[in-house]
VEXMAR-963015 format. One record per atom (N, C-alpha, C): residue number from 1; x, y, z. Coordinates in steps of 0.2 Angstrom, whole numbers. Example, Ala and Ser with C-alpha at 12.3 -4.5 7.8 and 13.67 -1.06 7.14 Angstrom:
 lodren     u     v     w
      1    66   -28    39
      1    62   -22    39
      1    66   -16    39
      2    64   -11    35
      2    68    -5    36
      2    64     0    39
END
This chain:
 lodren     u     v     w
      1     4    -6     0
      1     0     0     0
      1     4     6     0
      2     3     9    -5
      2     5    18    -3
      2     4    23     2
      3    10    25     4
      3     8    30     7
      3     4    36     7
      4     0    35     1
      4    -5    39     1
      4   -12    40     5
      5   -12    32     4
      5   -18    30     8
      5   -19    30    13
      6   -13    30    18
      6   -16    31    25
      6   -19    38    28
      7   -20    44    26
      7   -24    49    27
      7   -32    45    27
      8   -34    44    22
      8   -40    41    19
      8   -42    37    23
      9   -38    32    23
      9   -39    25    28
      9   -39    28    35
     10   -36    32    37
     10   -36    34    44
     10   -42    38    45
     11   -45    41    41
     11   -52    45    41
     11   -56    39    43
     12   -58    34    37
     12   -61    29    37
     12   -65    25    44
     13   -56    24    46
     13   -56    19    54
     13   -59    25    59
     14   -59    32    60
     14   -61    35    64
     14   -68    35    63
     15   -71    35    58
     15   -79    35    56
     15   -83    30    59
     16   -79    25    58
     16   -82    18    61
     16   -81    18    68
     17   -76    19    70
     17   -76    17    77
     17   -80    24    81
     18   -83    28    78
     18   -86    33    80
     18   -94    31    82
     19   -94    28    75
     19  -104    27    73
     19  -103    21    75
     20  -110    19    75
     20  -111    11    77
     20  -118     9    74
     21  -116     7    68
     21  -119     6    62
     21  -125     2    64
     22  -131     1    64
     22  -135    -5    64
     22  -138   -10    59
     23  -136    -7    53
     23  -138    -7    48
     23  -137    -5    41
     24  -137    -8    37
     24  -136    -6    30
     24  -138     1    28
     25  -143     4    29
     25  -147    11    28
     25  -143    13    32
     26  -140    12    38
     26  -136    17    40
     26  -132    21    38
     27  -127    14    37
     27  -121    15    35
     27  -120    18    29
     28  -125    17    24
     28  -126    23    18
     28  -125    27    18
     29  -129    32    25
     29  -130    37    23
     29  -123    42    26
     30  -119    37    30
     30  -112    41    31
     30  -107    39    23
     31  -106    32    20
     31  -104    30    15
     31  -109    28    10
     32  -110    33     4
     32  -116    32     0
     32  -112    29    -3
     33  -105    31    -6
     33  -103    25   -10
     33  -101    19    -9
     34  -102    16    -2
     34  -102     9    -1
     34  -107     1    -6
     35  -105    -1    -8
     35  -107    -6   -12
     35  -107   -13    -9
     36  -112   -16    -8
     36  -110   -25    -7
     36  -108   -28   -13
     37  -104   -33   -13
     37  -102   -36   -19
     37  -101   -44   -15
     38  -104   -48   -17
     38  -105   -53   -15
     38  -104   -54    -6
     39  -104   -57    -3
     39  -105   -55     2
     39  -101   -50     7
     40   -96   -46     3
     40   -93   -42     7
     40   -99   -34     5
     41   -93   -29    11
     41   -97   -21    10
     41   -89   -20     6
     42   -90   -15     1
     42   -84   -12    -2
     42   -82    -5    -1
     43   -79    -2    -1
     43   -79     9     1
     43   -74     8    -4
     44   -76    14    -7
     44   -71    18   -12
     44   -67    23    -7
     45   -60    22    -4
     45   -57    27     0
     45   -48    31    -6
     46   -49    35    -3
     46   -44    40    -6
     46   -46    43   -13
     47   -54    48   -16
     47   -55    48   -20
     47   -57    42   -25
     48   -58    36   -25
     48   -60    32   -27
     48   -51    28   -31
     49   -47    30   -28
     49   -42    24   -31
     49   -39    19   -26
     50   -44    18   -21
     50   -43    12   -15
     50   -49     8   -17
     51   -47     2   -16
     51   -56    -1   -13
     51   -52    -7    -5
     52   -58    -3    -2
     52   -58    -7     4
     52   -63   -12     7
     53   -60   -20     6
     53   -64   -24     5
     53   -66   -26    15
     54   -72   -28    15
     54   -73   -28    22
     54   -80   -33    23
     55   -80   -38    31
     55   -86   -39    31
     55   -89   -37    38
     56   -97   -36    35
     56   -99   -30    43
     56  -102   -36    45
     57  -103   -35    52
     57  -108   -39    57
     57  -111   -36    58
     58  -118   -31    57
     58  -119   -27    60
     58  -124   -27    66
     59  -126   -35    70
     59  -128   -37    75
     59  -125   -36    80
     60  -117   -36    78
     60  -114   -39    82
     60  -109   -32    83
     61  -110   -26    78
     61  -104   -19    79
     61   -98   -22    78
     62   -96   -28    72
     62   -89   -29    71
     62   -89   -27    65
     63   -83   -26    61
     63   -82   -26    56
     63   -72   -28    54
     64   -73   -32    49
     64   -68   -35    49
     64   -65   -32    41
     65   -59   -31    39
     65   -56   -29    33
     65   -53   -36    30
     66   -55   -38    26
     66   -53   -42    22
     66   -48   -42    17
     67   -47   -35    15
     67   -42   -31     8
     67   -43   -24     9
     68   -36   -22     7
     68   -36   -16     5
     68   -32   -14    -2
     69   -34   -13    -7
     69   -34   -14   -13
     69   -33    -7   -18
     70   -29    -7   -23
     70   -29     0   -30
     70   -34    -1   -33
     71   -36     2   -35
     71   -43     0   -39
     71   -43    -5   -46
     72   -34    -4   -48
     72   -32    -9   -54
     72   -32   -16   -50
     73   -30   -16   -43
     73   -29   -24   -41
     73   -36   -27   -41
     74   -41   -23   -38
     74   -48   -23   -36
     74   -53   -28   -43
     75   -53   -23   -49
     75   -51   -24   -54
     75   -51   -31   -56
     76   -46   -33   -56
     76   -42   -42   -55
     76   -48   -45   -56
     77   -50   -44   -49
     77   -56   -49   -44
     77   -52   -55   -42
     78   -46   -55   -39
     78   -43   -61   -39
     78   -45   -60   -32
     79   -46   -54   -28
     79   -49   -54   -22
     79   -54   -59   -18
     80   -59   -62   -22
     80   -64   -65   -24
     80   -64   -72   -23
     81   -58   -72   -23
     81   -55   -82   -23
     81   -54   -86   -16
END
């Protein structure tokens, strides 16, 4: 990962651990650009040349990061396997 992204990514982790999401309509309405894509959440972080692959528990207020990716690795979908 570049050191570009830690700004981004450190915003991102402060969001989360701030909110405490219950739900999908939540979470949207702080990350509209978040996407499920099979059974993960996805966020677009750094202007959209990250993808931050994660899976949320939202019962449970965990959230686990699975990948953090450039948008060409993302892309791939080797992620996926």
């Amino acid at each position: 990962m570049t050191p570009d992204a830690q700004i981004p990514l450190t915003r991102w982790h402060t969001v989360m651990r701030r909110e405490n999401f219950r739900n999908w309509k939540e979470l949207r309405t702080v990350f509209p650009s978040a996407d499920f894509v099979d059974a993960w959440v996805v966020f677009n972080i750094g202007g959209n040349k990250y993808r931050l692959i994660t899976a949320i528990h939202f019962d449970r207020g965990r959230v686990f990061v699975r990948h953090v990716l450039t948008h060409q690795e993302y892309d791939k979908e080797g992620w996926k396997k």
